[in-house]
C-alpha positions as a Markdown table, in Angstrom:
| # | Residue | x | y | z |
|---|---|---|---|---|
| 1 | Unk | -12.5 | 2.4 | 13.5 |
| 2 | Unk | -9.0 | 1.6 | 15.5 |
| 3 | Unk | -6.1 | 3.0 | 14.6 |
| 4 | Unk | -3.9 | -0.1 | 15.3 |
| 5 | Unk | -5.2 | -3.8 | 15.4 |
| 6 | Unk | -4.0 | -3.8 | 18.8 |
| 7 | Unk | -5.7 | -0.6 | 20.1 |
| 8 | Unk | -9.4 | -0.6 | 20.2 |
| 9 | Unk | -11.2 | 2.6 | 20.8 |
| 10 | Unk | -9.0 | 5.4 | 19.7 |
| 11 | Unk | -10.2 | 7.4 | 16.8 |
| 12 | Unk | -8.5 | 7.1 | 13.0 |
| 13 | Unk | -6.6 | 9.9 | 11.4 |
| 14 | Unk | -6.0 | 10.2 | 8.6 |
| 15 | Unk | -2.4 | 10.7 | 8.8 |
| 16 | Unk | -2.3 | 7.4 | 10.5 |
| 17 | Unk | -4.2 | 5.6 | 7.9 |
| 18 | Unk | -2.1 | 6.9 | 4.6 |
| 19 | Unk | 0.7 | 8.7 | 6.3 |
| 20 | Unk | 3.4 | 5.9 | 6.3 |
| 21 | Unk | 2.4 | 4.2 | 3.2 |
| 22 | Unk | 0.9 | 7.3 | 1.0 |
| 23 | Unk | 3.0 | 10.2 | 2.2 |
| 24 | Unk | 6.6 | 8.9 | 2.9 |
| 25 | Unk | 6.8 | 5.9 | 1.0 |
| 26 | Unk | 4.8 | 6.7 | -2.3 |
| 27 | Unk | 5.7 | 10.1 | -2.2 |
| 28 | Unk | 8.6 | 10.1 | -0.6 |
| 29 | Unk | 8.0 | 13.5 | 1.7 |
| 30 | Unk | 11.0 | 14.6 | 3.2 |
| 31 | Unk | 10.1 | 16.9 | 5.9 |
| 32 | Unk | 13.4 | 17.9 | 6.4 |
| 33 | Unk | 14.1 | 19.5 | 2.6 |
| 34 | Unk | 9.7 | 19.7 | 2.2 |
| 35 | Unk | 10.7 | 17.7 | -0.9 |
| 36 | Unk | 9.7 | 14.9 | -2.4 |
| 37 | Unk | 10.9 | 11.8 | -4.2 |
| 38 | Unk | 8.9 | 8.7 | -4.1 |
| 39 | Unk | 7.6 | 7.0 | -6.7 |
| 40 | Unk | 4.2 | 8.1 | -7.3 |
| 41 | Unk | 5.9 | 11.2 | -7.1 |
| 42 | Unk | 8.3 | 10.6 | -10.1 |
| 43 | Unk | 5.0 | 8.4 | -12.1 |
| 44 | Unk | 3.0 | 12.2 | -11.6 |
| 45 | Unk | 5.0 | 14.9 | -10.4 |
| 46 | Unk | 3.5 | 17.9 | -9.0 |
| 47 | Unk | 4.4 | 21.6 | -7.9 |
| 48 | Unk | 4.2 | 21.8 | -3.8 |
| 49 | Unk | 4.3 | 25.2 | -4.3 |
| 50 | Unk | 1.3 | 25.3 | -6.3 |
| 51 | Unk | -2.2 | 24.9 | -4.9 |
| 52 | Unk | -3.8 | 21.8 | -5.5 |
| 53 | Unk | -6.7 | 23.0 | -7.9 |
| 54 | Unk | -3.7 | 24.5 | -9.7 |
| 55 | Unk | -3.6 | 23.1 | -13.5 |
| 56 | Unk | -0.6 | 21.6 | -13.8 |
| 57 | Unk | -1.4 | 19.3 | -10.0 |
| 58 | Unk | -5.0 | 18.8 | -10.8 |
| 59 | Unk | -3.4 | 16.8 | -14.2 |
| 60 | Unk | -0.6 | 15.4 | -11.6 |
| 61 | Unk | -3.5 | 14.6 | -8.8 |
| 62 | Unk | -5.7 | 12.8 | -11.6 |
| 63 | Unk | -3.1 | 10.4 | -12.9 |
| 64 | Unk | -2.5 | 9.3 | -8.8 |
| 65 | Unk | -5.9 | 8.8 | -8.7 |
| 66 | Unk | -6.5 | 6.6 | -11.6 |
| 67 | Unk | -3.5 | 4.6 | -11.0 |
| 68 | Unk | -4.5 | 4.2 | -7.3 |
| 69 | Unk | -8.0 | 3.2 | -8.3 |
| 70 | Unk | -5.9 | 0.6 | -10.6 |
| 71 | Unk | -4.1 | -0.9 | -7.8 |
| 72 | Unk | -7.1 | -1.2 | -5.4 |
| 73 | Unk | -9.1 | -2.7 | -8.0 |
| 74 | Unk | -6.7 | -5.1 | -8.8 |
| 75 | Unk | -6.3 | -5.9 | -4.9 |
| 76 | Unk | -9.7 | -6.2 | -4.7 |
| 77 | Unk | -10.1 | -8.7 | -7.2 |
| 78 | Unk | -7.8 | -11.2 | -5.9 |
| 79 | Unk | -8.5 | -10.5 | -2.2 |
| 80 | Unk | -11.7 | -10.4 | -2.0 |
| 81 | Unk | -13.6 | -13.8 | -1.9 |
| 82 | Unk | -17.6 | -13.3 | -2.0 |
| 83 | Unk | -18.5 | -14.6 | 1.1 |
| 84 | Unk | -19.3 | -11.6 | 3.8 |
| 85 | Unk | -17.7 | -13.4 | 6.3 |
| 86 | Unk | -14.5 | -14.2 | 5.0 |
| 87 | Unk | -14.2 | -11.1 | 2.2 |
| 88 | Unk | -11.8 | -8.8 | 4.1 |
| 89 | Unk | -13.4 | -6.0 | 2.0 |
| 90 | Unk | -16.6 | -6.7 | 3.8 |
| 91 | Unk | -15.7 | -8.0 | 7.5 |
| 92 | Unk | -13.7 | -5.4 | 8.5 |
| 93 | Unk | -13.9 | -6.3 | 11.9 |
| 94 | Unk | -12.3 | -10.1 | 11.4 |
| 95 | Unk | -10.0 | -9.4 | 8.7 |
| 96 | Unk | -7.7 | -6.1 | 8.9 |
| 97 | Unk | -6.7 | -5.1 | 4.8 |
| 98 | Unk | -9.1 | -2.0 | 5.1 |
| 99 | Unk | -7.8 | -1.2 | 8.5 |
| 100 | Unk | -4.8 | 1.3 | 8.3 |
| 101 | Unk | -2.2 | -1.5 | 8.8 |
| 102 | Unk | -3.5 | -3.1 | 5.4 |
| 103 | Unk | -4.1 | 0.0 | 3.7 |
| 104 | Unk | -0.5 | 1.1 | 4.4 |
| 105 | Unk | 0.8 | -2.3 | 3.6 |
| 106 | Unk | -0.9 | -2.4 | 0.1 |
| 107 | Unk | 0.2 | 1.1 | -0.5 |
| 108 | Unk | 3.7 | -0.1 | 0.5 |
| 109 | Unk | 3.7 | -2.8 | -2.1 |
| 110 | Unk | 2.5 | -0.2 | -4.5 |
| 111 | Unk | 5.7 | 1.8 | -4.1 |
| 112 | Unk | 7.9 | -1.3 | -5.2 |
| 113 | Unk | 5.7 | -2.4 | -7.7 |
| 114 | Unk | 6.4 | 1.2 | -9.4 |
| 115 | Unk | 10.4 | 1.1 | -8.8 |
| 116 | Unk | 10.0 | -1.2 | -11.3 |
| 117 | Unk | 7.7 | -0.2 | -13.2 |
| 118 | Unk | 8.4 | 3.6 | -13.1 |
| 119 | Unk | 5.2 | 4.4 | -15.7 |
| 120 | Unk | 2.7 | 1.8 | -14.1 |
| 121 | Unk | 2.5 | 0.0 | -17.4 |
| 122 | Unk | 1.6 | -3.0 | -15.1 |
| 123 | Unk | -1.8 | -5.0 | -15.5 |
| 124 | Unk | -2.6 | -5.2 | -11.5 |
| 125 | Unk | -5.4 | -7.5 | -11.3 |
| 126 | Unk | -2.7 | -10.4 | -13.2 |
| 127 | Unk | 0.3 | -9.4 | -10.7 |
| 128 | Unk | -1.4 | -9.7 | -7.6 |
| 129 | Unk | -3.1 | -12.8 | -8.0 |
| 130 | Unk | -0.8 | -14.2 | -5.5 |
| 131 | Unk | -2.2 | -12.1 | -3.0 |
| 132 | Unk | -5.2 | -14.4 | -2.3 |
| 133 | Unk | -3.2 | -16.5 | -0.4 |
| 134 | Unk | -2.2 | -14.2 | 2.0 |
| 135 | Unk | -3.8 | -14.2 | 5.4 |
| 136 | Unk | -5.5 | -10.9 | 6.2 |
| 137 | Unk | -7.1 | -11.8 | 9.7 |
| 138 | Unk | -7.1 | -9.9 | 11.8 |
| 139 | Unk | -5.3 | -12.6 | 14.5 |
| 140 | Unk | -2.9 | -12.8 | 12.1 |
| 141 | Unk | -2.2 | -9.0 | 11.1 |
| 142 | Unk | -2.0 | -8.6 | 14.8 |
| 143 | Unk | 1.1 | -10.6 | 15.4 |
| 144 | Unk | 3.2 | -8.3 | 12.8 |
| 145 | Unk | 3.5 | -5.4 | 15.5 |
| 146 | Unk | 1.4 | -2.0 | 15.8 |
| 147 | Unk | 2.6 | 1.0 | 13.4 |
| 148 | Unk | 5.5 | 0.8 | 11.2 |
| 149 | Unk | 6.3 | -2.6 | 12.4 |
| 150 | Unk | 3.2 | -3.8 | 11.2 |
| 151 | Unk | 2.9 | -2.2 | 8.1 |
| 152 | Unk | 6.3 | -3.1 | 6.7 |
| 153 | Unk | 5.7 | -7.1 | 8.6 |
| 154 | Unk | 2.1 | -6.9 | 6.2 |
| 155 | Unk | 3.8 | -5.5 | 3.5 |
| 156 | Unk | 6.7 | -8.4 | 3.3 |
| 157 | Unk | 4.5 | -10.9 | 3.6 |
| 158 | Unk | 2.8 | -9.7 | 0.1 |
| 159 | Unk | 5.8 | -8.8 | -1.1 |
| 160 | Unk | 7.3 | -12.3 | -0.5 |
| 161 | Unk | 4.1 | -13.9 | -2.2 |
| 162 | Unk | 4.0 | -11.9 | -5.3 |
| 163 | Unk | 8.3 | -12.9 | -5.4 |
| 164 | Unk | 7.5 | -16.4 | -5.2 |
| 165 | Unk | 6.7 | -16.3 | -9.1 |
| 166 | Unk | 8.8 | -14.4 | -9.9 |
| 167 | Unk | 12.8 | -14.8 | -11.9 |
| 168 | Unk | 15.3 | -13.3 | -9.3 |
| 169 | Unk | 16.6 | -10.8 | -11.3 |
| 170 | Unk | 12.6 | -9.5 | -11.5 |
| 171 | Unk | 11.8 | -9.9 | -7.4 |
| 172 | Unk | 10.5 | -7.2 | -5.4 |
| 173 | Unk | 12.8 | -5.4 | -2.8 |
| 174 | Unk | 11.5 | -6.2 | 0.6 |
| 175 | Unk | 11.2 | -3.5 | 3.2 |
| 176 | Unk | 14.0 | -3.6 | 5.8 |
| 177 | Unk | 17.9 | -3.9 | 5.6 |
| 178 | Unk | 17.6 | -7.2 | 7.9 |
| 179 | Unk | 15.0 | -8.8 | 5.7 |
| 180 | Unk | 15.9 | -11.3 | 2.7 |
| 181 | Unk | 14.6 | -12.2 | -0.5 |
């Protein structure tokens, strides 16, 4: 596995596949304050202070799950096309949505999806149907920029597809001061 698109041969972490789009943007870790305040965060809080197998986070740790598994599936159903070669859920190596730029990227969208929808009362596989027309190759994931560039460049891009159906007052914010509805 790479790390970046545009790295070959250096081993994943797992920080650098969920640490951008899991850690700071879901659940908005400040290392700073060791706070948090993203919004899978506020959809399931949990005590940091706790351990994980603790009651009240294993509840908290559950409900991110399930929702997670919602999202993926629902990305999964209107990425993936059925044909090995051109399902990025099965060529990983010409298509990059299960590499850690797409993973972050997805993960990204996932936090705007729940700004809106704070309780994830969302049906995912309907929303992201716009997503199939987004370009996952790997060519093309490439040209967005390693690391953060990348994942917020991947990120736009589905954010600006699942927009284009959408009423302005309901549009997803995109990632970026610079960037525009």
């Amino acid at each position: 596995m790479k790390v970046s698109e545009l790295h070959g041969g250096r081993p994943i972490s797992l920080s650098s596949l969920v640490q951008y789009g899991l850690l700071e943007t879901l659940l908005g870790y400040r290392p700073k304050n060791k706070a948090y305040a993203g919004p899978l965060f506020g959809y399931a809080a949990f005590n940091a202070a706790k351990s994980f197998e603790s009651p009240e986070n294993k509840k908290a740790f559950d409900k991110h799950l399930q929702l997670l598994i919602r999202f993926l599936d629902g990305a999964r159903k209107n990425t993936s096309t059925g044909d090995e070669k051109t399902d990025p859920w099965k060529n990983y190596y010409d298509y990059s949505l299960l590499r850690p730029t797409g993973i972050n990227a997805l993960l990204m969208v996932l936090a705007k999806i729940l700004r809106q929808y704070p309780n994830a009362g969302v049906d995912f596989v309907n929303l992201l149907k716009p997503l199939k027309l987004v370009s996952y190759t790997s060519n093309n994931v490439a040209k967005k920029g390693g690391g953060w560039k990348g994942f917020r460049g991947l990120a736009n891009t589905m954010i600006r597809r699942l927009n284009k159906s959408r009423s302005k007052k309901n549009k997803f914010a995109l990632y970026g001061q610079k960037d525009k509805l």
